[in-house]
matplotlib code that plots the C-alpha trace (Angstrom):
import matplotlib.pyplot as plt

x = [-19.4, -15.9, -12.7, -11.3, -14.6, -15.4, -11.6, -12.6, -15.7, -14.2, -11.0, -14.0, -15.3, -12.3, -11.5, -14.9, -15.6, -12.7, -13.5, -17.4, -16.5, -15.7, -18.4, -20.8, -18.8, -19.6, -22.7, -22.7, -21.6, -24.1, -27.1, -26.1, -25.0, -28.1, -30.4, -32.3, -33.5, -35.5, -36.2, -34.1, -36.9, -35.8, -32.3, -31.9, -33.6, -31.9, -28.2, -29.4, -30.7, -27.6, -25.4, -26.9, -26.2, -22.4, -22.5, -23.5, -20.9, -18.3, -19.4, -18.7, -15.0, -14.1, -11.8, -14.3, -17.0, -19.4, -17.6, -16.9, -20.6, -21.6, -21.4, -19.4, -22.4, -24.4, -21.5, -21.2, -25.1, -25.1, -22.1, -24.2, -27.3, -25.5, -24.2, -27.2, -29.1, -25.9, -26.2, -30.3, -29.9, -27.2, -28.5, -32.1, -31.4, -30.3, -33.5, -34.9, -33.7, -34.2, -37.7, -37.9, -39.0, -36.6, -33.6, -30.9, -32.6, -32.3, -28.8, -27.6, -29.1, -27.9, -24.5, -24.7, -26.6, -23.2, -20.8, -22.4, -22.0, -18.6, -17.4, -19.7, -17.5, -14.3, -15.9, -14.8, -12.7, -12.1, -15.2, -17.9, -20.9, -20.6, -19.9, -22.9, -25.0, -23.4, -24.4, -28.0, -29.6, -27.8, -29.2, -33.0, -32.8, -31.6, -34.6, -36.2, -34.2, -36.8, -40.0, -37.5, -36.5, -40.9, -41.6, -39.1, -40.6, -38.2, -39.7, -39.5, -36.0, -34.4, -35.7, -35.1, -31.1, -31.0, -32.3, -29.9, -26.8, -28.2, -28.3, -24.7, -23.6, -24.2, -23.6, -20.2, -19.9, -20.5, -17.9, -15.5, -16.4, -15.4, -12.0, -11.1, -12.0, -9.8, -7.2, -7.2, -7.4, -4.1, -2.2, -3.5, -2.0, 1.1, 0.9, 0.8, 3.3, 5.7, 4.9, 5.6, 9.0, 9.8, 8.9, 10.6, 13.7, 13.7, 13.1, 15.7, 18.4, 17.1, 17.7, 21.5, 22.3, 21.2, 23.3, 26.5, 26.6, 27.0, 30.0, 31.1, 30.7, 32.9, 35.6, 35.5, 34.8, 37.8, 39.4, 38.8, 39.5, 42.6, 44.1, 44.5, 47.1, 50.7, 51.4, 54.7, 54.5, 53.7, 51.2, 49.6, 49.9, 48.0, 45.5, 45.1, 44.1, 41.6, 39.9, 39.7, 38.1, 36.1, 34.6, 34.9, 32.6, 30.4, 29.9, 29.2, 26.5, 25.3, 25.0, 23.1, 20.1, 19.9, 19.1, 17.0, 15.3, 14.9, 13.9, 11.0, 10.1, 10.9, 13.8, 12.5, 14.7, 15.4, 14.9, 16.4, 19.3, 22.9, 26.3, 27.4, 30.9, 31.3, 29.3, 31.5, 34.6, 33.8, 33.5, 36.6, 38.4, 37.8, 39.3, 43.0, 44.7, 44.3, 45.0, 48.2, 49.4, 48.6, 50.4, 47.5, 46.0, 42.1, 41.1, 38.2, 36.5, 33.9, 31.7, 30.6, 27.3, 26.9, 28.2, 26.3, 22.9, 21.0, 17.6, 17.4, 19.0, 22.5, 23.1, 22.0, 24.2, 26.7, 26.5, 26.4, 29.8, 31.4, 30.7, 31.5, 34.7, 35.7, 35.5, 37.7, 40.6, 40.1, 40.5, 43.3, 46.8, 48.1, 46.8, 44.3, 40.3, 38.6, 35.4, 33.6, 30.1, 27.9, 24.6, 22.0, 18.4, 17.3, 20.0, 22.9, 25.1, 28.4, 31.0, 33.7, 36.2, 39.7, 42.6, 42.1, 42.1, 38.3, 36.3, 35.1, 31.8, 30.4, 31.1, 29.5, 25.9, 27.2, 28.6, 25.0, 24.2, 23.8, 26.4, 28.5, 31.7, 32.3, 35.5, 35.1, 38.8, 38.4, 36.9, 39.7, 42.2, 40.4, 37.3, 33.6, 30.6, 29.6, 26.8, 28.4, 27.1, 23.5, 22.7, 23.7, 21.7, 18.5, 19.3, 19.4, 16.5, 14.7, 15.5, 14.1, 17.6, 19.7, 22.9, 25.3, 29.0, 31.0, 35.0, 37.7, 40.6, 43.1, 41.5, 39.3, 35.4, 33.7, 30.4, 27.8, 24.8, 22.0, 19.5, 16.6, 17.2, 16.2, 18.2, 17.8, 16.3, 19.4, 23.3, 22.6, 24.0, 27.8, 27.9, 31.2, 30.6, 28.9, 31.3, 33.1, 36.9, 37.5, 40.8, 38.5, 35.6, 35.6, 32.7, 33.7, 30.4, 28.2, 26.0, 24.9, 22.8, 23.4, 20.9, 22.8, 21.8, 24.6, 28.3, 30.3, 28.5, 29.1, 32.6, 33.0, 30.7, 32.3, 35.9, 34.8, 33.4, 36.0, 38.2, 36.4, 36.0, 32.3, 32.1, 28.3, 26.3, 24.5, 21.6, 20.7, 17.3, 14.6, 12.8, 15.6, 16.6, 13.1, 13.7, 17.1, 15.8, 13.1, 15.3, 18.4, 18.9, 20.7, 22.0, 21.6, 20.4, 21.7, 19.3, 19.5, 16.5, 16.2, 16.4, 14.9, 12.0, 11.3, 12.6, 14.4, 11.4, 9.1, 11.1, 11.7, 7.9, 7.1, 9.7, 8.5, 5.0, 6.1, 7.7, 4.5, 2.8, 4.8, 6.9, 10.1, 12.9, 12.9, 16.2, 17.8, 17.7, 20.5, 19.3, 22.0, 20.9, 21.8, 18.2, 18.9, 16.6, 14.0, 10.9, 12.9, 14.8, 11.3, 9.4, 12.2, 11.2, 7.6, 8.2, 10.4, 14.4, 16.3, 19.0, 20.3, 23.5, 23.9, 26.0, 28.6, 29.4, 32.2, 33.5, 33.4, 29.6, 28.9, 30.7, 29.0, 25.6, 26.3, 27.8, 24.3, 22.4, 24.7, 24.3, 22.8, 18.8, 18.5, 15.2, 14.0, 12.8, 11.6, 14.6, 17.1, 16.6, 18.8, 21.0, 24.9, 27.0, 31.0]
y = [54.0, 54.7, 53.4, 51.2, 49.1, 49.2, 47.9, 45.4, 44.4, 44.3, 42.1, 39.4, 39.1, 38.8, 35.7, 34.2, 35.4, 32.4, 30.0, 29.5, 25.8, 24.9, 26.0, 23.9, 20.6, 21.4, 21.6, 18.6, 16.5, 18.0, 16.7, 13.3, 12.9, 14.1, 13.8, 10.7, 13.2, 15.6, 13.7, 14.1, 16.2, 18.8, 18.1, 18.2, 21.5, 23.2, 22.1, 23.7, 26.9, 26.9, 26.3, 29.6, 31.4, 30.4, 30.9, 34.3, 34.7, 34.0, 37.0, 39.7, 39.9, 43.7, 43.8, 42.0, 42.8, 43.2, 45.3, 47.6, 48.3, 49.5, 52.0, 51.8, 51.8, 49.5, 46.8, 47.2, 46.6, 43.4, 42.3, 42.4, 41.2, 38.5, 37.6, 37.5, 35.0, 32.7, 32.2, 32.4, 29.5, 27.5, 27.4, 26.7, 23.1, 23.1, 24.7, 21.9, 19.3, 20.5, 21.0, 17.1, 15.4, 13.7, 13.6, 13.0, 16.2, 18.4, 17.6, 17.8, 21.0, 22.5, 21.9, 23.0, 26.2, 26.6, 25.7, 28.5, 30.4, 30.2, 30.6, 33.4, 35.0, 33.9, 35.4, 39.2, 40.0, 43.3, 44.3, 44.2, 44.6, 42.4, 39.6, 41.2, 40.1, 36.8, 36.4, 37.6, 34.4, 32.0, 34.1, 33.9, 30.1, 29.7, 30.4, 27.5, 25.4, 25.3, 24.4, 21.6, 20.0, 20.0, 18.3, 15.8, 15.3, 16.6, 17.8, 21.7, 21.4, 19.8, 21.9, 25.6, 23.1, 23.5, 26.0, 28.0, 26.1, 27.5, 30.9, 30.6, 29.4, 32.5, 34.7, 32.9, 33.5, 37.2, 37.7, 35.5, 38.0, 41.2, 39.5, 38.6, 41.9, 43.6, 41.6, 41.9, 45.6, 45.3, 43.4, 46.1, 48.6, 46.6, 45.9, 49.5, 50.6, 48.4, 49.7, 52.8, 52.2, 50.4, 53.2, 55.3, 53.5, 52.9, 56.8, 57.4, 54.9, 56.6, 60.5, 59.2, 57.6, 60.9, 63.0, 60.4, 59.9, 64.0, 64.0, 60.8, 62.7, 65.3, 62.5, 59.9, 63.0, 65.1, 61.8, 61.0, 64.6, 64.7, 61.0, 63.2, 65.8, 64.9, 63.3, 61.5, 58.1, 58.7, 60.7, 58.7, 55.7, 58.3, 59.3, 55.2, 54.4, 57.8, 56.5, 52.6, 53.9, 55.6, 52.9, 50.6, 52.9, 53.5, 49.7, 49.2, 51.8, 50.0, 46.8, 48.5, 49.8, 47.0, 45.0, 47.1, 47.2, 43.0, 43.5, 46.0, 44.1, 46.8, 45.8, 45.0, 43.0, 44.1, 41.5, 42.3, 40.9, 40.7, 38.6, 36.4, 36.9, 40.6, 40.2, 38.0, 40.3, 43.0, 41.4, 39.8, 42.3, 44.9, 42.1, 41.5, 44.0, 43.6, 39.9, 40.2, 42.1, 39.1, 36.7, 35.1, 33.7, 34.9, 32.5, 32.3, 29.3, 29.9, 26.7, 26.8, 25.8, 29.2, 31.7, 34.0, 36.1, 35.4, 37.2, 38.4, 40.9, 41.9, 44.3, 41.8, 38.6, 41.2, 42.0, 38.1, 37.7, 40.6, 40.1, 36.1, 37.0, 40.0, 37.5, 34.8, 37.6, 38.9, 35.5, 34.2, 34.5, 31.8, 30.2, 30.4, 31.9, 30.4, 31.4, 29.6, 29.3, 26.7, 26.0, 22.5, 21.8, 25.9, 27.2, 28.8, 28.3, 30.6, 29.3, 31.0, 28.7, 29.4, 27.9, 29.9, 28.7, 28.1, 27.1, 24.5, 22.8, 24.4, 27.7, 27.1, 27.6, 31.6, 32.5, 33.7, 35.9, 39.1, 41.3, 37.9, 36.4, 32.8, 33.6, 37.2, 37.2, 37.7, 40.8, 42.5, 41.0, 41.6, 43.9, 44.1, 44.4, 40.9, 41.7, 40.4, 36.6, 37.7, 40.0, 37.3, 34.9, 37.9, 38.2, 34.5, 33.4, 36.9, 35.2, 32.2, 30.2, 28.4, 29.2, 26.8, 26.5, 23.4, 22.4, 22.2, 19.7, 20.6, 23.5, 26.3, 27.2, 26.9, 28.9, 27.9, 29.9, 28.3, 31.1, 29.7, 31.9, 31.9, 32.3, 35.9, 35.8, 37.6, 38.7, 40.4, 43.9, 44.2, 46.9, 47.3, 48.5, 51.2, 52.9, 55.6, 56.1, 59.5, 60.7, 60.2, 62.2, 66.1, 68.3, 71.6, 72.8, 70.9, 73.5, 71.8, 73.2, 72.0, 71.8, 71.0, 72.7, 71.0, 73.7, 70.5, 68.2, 71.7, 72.0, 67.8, 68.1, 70.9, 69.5, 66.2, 67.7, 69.8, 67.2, 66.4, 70.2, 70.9, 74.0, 73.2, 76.7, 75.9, 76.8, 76.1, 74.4, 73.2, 76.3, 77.9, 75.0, 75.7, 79.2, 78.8, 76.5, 78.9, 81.2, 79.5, 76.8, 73.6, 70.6, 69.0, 69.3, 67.6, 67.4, 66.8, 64.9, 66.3, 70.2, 72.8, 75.0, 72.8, 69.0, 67.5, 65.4, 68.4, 70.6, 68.0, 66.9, 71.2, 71.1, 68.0, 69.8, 73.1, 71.0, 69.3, 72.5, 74.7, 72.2, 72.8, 70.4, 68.4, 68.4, 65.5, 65.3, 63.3, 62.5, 62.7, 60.7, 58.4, 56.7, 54.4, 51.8, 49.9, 51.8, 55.4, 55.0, 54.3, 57.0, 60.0, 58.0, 58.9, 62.6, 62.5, 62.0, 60.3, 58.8, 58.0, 58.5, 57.0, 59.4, 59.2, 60.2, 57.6, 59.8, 57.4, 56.7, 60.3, 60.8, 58.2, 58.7, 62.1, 60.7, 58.6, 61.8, 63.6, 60.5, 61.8, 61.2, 59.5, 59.3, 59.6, 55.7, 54.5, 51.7, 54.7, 55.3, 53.2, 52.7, 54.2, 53.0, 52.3]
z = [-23.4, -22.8, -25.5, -23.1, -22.7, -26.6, -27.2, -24.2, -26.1, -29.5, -27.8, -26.8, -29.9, -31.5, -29.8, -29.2, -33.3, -33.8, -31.5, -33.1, -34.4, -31.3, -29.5, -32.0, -31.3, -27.5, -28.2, -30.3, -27.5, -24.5, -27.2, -28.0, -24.3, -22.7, -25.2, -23.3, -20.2, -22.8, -26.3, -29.6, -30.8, -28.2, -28.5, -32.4, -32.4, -29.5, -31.3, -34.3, -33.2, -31.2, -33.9, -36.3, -33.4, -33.7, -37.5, -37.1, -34.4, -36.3, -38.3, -35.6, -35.5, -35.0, -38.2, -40.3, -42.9, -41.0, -38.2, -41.1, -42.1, -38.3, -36.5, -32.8, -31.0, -33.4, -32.7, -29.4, -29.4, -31.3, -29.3, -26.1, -27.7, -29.5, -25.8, -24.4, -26.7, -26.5, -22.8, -22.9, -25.7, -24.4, -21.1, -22.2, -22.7, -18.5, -18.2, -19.8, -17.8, -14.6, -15.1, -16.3, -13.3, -12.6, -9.9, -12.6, -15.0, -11.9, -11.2, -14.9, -15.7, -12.5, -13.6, -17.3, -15.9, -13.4, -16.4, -18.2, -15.9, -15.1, -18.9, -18.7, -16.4, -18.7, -21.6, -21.2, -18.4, -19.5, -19.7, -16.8, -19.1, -21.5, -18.2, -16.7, -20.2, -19.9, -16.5, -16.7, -17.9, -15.7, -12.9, -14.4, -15.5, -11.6, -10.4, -12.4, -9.7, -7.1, -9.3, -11.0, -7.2, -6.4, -9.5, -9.1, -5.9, -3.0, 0.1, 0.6, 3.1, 0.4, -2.6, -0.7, 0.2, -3.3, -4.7, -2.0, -3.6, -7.2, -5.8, -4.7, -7.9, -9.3, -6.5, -6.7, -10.7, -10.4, -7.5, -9.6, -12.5, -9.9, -9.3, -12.6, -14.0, -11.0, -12.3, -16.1, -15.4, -13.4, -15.8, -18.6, -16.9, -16.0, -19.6, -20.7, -18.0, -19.4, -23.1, -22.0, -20.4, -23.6, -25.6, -23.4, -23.9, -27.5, -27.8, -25.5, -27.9, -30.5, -29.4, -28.0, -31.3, -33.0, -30.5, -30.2, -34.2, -34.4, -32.5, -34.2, -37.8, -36.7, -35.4, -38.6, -41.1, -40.0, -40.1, -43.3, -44.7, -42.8, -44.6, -48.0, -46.5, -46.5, -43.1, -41.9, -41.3, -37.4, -37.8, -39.9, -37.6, -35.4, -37.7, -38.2, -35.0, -34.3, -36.8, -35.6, -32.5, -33.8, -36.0, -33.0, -31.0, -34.2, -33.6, -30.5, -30.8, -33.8, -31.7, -28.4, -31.2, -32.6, -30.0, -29.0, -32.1, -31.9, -28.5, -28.9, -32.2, -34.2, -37.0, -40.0, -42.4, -46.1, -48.8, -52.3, -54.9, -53.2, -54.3, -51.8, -53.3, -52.9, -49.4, -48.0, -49.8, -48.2, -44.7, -44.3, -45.7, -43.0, -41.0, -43.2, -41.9, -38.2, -39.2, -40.8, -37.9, -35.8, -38.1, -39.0, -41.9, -42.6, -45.4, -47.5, -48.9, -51.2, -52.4, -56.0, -54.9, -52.6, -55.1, -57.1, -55.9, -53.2, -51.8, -48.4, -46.4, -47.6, -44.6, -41.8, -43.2, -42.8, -39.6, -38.3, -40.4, -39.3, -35.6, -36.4, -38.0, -35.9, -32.8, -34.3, -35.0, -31.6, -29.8, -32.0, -31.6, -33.3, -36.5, -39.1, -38.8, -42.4, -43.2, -45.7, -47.8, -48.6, -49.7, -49.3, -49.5, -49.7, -46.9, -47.2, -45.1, -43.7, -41.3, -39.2, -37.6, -35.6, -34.0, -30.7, -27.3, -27.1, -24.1, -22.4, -22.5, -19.6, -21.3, -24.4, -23.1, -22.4, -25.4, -26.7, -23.5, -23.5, -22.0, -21.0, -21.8, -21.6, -19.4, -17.2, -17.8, -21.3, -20.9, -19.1, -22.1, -25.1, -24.1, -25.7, -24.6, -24.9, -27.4, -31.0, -30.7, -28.5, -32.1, -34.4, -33.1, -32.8, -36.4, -37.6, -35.3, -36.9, -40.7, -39.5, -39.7, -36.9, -35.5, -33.5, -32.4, -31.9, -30.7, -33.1, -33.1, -31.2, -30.3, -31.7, -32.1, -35.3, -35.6, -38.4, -39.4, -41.7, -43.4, -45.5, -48.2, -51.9, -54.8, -56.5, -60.3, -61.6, -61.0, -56.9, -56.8, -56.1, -53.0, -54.1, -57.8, -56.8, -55.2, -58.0, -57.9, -56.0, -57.9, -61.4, -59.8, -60.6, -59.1, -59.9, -61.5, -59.5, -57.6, -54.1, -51.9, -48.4, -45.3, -42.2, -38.8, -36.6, -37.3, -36.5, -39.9, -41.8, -41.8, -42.4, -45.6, -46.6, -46.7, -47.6, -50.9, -51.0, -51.7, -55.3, -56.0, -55.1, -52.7, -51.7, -50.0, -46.7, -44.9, -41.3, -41.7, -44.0, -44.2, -46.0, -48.0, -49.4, -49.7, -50.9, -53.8, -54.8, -55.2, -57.7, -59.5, -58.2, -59.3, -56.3, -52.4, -49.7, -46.8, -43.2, -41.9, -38.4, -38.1, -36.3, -37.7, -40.7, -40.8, -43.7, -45.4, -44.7, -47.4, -49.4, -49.9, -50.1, -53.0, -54.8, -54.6, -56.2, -58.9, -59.6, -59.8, -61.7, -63.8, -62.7, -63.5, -60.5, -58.4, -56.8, -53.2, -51.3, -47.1, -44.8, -41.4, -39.0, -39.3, -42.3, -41.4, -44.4, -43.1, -42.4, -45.9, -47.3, -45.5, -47.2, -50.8, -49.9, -49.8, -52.9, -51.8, -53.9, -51.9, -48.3, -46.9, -43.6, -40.5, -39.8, -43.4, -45.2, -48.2, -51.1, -50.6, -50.3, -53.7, -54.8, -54.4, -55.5, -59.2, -59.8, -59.2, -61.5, -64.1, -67.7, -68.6, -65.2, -64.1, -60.7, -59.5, -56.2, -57.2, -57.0, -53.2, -51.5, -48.3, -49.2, -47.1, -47.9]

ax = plt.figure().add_subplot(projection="3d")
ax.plot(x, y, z, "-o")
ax.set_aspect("equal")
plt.show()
């Protein structure tokens, strides 16, 4: 038996394994209703023998114990046989009745027998013989037909009238059965074409993330490195806006994989211990200056019910106040954009509201499309790619909250998010606090080992760290981190994830083993990647990194993560590996 008609199989028994209540209440009601044409004798103890056969069904699911304890071709054998008996005891009570004697009997076991038959042909469209198994009785207890229509005393034309209608029946079920299966198969492999094409796509995102954040490093980190020369004021101005577009395309990548990721059902949120405060901080303030230059005031209005630590995901409520508040600056000219907090009944609520021109009511509605701007002119003014409001409300629907925007007197849009969110235990971890002061850091001493295939990410590291005195060594792949680190001792590694010959979490995992085995002091290991999602940040603490640092690199978390690897009797804890981002 091939996989694809096991997994058909074991996808029919998963549902039917579910459905076995059900199937006993049918039952329940065919014996009380026709009861009278047989006796409640025969009626009591067809419903129960029925109804052990549904207990035991209910058994067989593919992922349950009893799966477990059976071979493949064992379970695909009770499966079939389990099949079988269903139909042969369901169907018996038809028999039953049209062998009664009576007009009525025949009638009303012909159409339980053709009932049967087609759920029968319902009961595994993917899978021609387990329908074939269904089908089998039906066809045998058919053939009862013509010795039911003699003893209920119809002459031969009208018995061989009926008996021929019987045969059709099934004829008609197993044709019905060729069609449907035709069809299932067609929508599995429209199914798995479409899989594919998604999968193609998300790998796709994925490799031009990789290959556009490189270039990006190169942009932002030269940027970065360049801000502690001694520029005129022009220059500076330049410098300034380099790296604004920069981040502005860093965004706008940011926004493209992530709605991928919500569309292929692939993000994963975070849940851990942040301040609201500092969250909400950080978010606007990224906003101040571009406000200011406006002549506008960004205010912030912080209930004393919504301060303090929250659980949920720090990163995501972010985003949606970023893109909320970045929107509000961008459409205002004149005025004030307020953001303010809140918190009733178990929600917490966040609110960005302007004095901008707004839209109009038939606008409204478009606001949350994808790739769409409530007024086509606004793209040519302000430009975007129409996807800021589309993720936020991925994100908030994805928490399980609400998101909605309403008219401001005189004019101006107000956006509110709700997020059932719980409040954290203790104080929520201040982003903000980890971050160390660069002119206090000194890393002369430090010996750092770097792994960095890509020329362009060598010469940013090595004049970012530069800048705090650590002059790391590099090495073009994991293979010779490895060697590298058997050779001398480090006080630190900094690993690229993807590389040629031997990947980042490959070397890292060989060099966590050698430290088991020969007791070496173990050796911190920072990740450099762009991949800083939950499930990639926890897959590099599987094989023994310490830290992330997300690409394009940002200086002061780089630093950062490399002073709390540098902190005294600090112990490696899966706690430790986190997401540094500035």
């Amino acid at each position: 038996m091939t996989s694809a008609e096991y997994e058909a199989i074991a996808d029919s028994m998963a549902r039917r394994s579910r459905q076995w209540k059900m199937r006993i209440f049918i039952a329940a009601v065919v014996a009380v209703v026709a009861f009278p044409l047989t006796s409640w004798a025969v009626a009591l103890a067809w419903f129960l023998a029925y109804g052990l056969l549904q207990a035991f069904e209910g058994r067989l699911h593919p992922e349950g114990r009893l799966a477990a304890q059976l071979s493949q071709g064992r379970y695909v054998a009770l499966c079939l046989a389990q099949t079988v008996l269903n139909n042969v005891v369901f169907s018996a009570y038809g028999a039953v009745e049209i062998l009664s004697g009576t007009l009525l009997g025949l009638t009303c076991g012909t159409l339980l027998i053709g009932g049967v038959t087609i759920n029968a042909v319902m009961v595994a469209p993917g899978s021609r013989t387990m329908a074939t198994a269904a089908i089998l009785p039906q066809a045998g207890y058919a053939l009862l037909v013509p010795f039911g229509a003699l003893a209920a005393g119809l002459s031969y034309a009208d018995t061989a009238q009926i008996a021929f209608a019987a045969i059709m029946l099934v004829l008609s079920g197993l044709g019905i059965r060729s069609y449907i299966t035709r069809l299932f198969a067609e929508t599995q492999a429209a199914r798995a074409q479409a899989e594919q094409a998604n999968l193609a796509k998300s790998q796709f995102l994925a490799t031009m993330s990789h290959e556009i954040r490189t270039p990006l490093n190169g942009v932002l980190g030269m940027a970065q490195a360049m801000t502690a020369d001694d520029l005129p004021p022009h220059q500076r101005a330049r410098l300034e806006t380099i790296t604004q577009s920069g981040e502005s395309l860093l965004h706008i990548l940011g926004d493209v994989l992530d709605l991928a990721k919500v569309e292929a059902g692939k993000l994963v949120l975070e849940e851990t211990d942040f301040d609201l405060d500092d969250l909400v901080d950080r978010s606007q303030a990224a906003f101040q200056d571009i406000a200011q230059a406006k002549g506008l005031v960004l205010a912030v209005e912080m209930s004393t019910t919504a301060r303090g630590a929250w659980r949920g995901d720090p990163t995501r409520i972010r985003q949606i106040l970023t893109n909320l508040i970045s929107n509000a600056v961008k459409f205002t000219e004149v005025g004030t954009v307020t953001v303010r907090t809140d918190a009733h009944e178990g929600e917490l609520i966040l609110s960005v509201a302007d004095t901008g021109p707004g839209v109009t009511a038939e606008q409204l509605p478009a606001l949350f499309q994808k790739f769409a701007q409530a007024d086509t002119s606004t793209t040519r003014r302000y430009g975007g790619t129409g996807l800021g409001l589309p993720i936020c409300q991925e994100l908030v629907q994805l928490m399980g909250g609400s998101i909605q925007v309403d008219h401001v007197v005189p004019h101006g849009l107000a956006f509110e998010v709700r997020l059932p969110l719980r409040r954290a235990d203790g104080p929520g971890a201040s982003r903000t606090s980890d971050l160390v002061d660069l002119a206090a850091f000194d890393g002369r001493g430090i010996r750092v080992l770097a792994a960095e295939d890509h020329p362009v990410n060598r010469q940013v590291l090595d004049l970012l760290l530069s800048q705090v005195g650590i002059r790391p060594i590099f090495v073009e792949n994991g293979a010779l981190a490895l060697q590298a680190w058997r050779n001398e001792e480090w006080d630190l590694i900094l690993m690229d994830v993807q590389m040629p010959v031997m990947d980042g979490p490959t070397a890292a995992a060989a060099i966590r083993a050698e430290e088991l085995a020969t007791g070496r002091e173990r050796t911190p290991i920072i990740a450099l990647t762009a991949n800083v999602m939950a499930q990639q940040i926890e897959s590099y603490r599987a094989v023994g990194m310490d830290l992330a640092v997300a690409k394009p690199i940002e200086i002061r978390s780089l630093i950062s993560a490399i002073a709390s690897t540098q902190a005294p009797h600090q112990a490696p804890t899966s706690a430790r590996l986190k997401y540094h981002q500035g």
